[in-house]
C-alpha positions in Angstrom: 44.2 -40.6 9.3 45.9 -39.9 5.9 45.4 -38.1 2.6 47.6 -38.9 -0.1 48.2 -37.2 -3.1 50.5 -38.2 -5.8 51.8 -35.8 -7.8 54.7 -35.3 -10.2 57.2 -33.4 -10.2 56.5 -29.7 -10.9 58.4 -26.7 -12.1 60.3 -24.7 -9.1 59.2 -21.2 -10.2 56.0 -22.5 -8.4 55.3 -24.2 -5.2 55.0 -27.6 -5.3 52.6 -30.4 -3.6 55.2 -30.6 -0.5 55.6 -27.0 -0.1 51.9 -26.7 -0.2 51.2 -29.3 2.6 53.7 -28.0 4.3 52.5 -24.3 4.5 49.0 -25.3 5.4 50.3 -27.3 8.1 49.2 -31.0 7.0 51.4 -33.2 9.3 48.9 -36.0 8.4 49.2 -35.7 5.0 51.7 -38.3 2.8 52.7 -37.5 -0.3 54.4 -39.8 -2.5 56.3 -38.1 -5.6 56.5 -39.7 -9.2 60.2 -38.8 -10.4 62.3 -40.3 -13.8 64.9 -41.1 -12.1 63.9 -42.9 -8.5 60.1 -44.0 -9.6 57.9 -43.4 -6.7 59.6 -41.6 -3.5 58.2 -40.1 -0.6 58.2 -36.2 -1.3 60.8 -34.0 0.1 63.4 -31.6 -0.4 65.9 -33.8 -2.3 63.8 -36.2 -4.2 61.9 -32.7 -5.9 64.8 -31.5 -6.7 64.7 -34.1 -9.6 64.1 -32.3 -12.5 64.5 -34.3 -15.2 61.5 -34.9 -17.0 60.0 -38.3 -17.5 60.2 -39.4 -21.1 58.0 -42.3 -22.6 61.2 -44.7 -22.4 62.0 -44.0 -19.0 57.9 -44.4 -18.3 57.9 -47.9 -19.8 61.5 -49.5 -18.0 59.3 -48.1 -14.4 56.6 -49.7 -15.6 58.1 -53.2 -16.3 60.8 -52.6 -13.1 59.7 -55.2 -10.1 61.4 -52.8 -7.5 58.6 -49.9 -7.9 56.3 -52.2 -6.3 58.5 -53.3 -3.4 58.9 -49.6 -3.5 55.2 -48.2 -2.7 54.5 -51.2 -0.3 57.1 -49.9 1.8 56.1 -46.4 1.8 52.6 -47.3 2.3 53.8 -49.7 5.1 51.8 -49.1 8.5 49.4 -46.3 7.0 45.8 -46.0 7.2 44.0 -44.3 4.5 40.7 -41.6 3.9 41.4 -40.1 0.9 43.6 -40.5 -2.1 44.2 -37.7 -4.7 46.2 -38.7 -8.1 47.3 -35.6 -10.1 49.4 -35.9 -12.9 49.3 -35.8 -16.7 50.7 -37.8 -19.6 53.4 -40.3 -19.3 53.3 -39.8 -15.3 49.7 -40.7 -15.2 50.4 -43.7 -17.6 53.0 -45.0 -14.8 51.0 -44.1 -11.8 47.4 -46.0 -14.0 50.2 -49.5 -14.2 50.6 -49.1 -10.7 47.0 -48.1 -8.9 46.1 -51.9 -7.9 48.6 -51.6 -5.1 47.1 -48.2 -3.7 44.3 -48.8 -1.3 40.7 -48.3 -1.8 39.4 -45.2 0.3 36.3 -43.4 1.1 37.3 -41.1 -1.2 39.7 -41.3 -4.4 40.1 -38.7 -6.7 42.0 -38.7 -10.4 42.5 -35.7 -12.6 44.7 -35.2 -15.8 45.8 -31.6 -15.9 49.0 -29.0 -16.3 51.1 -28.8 -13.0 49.4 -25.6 -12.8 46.1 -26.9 -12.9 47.4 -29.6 -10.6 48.3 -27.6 -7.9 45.0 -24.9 -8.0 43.4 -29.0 -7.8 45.8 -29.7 -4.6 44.7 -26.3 -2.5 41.1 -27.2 -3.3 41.7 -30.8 -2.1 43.6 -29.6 1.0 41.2 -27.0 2.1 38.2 -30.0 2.1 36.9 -29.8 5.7 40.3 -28.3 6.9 38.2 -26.2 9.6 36.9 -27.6 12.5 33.4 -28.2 12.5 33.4 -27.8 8.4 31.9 -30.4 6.1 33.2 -29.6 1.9 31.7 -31.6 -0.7 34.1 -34.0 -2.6 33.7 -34.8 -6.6 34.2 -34.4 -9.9 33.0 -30.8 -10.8 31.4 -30.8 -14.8 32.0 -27.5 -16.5 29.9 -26.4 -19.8 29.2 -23.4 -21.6 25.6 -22.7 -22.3 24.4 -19.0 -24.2 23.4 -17.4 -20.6 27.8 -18.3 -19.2 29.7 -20.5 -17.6 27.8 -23.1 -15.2 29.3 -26.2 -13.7 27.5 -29.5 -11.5 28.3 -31.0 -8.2 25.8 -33.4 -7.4 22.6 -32.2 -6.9 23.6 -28.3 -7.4 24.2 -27.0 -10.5 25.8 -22.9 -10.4 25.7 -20.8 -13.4 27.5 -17.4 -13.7 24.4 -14.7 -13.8 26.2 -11.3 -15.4 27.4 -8.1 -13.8 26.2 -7.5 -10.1 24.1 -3.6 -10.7 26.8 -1.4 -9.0 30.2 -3.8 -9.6 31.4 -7.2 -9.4 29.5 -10.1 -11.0 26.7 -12.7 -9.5 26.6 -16.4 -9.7 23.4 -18.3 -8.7 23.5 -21.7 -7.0 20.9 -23.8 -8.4 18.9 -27.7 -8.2 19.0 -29.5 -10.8 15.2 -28.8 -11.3 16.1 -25.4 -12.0 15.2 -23.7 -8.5 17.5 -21.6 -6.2 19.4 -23.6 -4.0 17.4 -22.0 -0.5 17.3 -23.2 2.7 20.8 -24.6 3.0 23.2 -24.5 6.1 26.6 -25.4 7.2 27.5 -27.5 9.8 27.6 -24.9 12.3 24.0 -24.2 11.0 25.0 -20.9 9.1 23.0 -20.1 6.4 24.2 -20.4 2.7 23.1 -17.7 -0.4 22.6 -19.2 -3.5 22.9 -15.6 -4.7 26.9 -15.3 -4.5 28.4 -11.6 -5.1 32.4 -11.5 -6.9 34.8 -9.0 -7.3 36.3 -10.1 -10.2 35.3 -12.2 -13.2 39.1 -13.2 -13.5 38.0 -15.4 -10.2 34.6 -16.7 -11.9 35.9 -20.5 -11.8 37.8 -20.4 -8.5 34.6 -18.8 -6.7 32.5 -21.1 -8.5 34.2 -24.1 -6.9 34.5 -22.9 -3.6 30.6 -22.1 -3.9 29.9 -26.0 -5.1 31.8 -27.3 -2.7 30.0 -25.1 0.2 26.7 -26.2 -0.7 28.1 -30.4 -1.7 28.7 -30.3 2.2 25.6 -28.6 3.4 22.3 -29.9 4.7 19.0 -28.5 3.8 16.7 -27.5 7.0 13.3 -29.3 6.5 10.3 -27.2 7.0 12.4 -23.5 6.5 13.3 -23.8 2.8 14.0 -20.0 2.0 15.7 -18.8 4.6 16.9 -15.6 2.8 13.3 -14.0 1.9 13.6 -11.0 3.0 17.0 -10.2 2.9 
């Protein structure tokens, strides 16, 4: 089973999609890499070390060139398929778009248009989906909005809103149904409870916390019958 981002080519002050993978230990993860001068590569050391930057010519003669598709069939040759992750912005997400009918459909296929910095805070994320055994992460786009009260973003069914500073330090979030009520009686699947009262250190890590929270609860199951499990406490 395979996940396959594609990604573009990324500054090397940072770590890139391959480094990534390769650091958490994905050996079934493929990663094909969008560079101006080869088109569409597997990734690796030599084809990242492309940098030349993809210009809107260079995106339209890929676009019109015959070989790119010979080029993907062959390194999607033999390959089976879960999830698919397409991160890229601007003239690399115009190329990859011209191409997508010869990617296969999946369970799962994500799209996002952001910075290579945003891109690769999206490529942990993706990579940490159910990396555990036993774990269960909820996929999908995440909605962010501003409201008077803070911050507050939807997954689903579950809607978190930041809730102010905790009373001796740090800062609360509160998980939330979209009917307005706490998010109680939730587990994981290794039936440990979930708080939809969420303590943080730092409101410099409001949005990353906030994601990991959604994607908690997107992949938990609510216990019939026991729906607060956290009176009490």
């Amino acid at each position: 089973m395979h996940r396959t981002p594609l990604t573009e080519r990324s500054k090397r002050s940072a770590p890139s999609a391959f480094e990534l993978a390769r650091a958490g230990g994905r050996e079934d993860l493929t990663i094909l890499l969008l560079s101006a001068r080869a088109g569409f590569t597997l990734a690796g050391v030599e084809a990242e070390a492309d940098s030349a930057c993809l210009t809107p010519a260079r995106a339209d003669e890929l676009i019109s060139d015959p070989s790119q598709c010979d080029a993907i069939t062959a390194l999607l040759a033999g390959r089976q398929f879960d999830d698919i992750l397409v991160s890229a912005h601007g003239d690399y997400l115009r190329v990859i778009d011209a191409f997508s009918v010869m990617f296969p459909l999946c369970r799962t296929m994500a799209r996002t248009r952001n910075s290579p910095l945003q891109q690769r805070a999206h490529l942990r994320t993706w990579l940490d989906r159910g990396r555990a055994p036993g774990t269960n992460i909820g996929a999908g786009h995440i909605r962010w909005s501003k409201v008077a009260q803070g911050l507050s973003a939807k997954l689903g069914e579950f809607v978190v809103r930041y809730a102010g500073p905790a009373s001796q330090r740090g800062h609360l979030i509160h998980m939330m149904l979209t009917d307005g009520s706490l998010a109680t009686g939730y587990v994981t699947a290794a039936r440990e409870p979930l708080a939809p009262d969420i303590w943080i250190s730092s409101k410099a890590r409001l949005r990353e916390e906030m994601t990991l929270a959604l994607r908690r609860f997107g992949g938990a199951t609510r216990l019939a019958g026991n729906a607060d499990l956290f009176s009490g406490t």
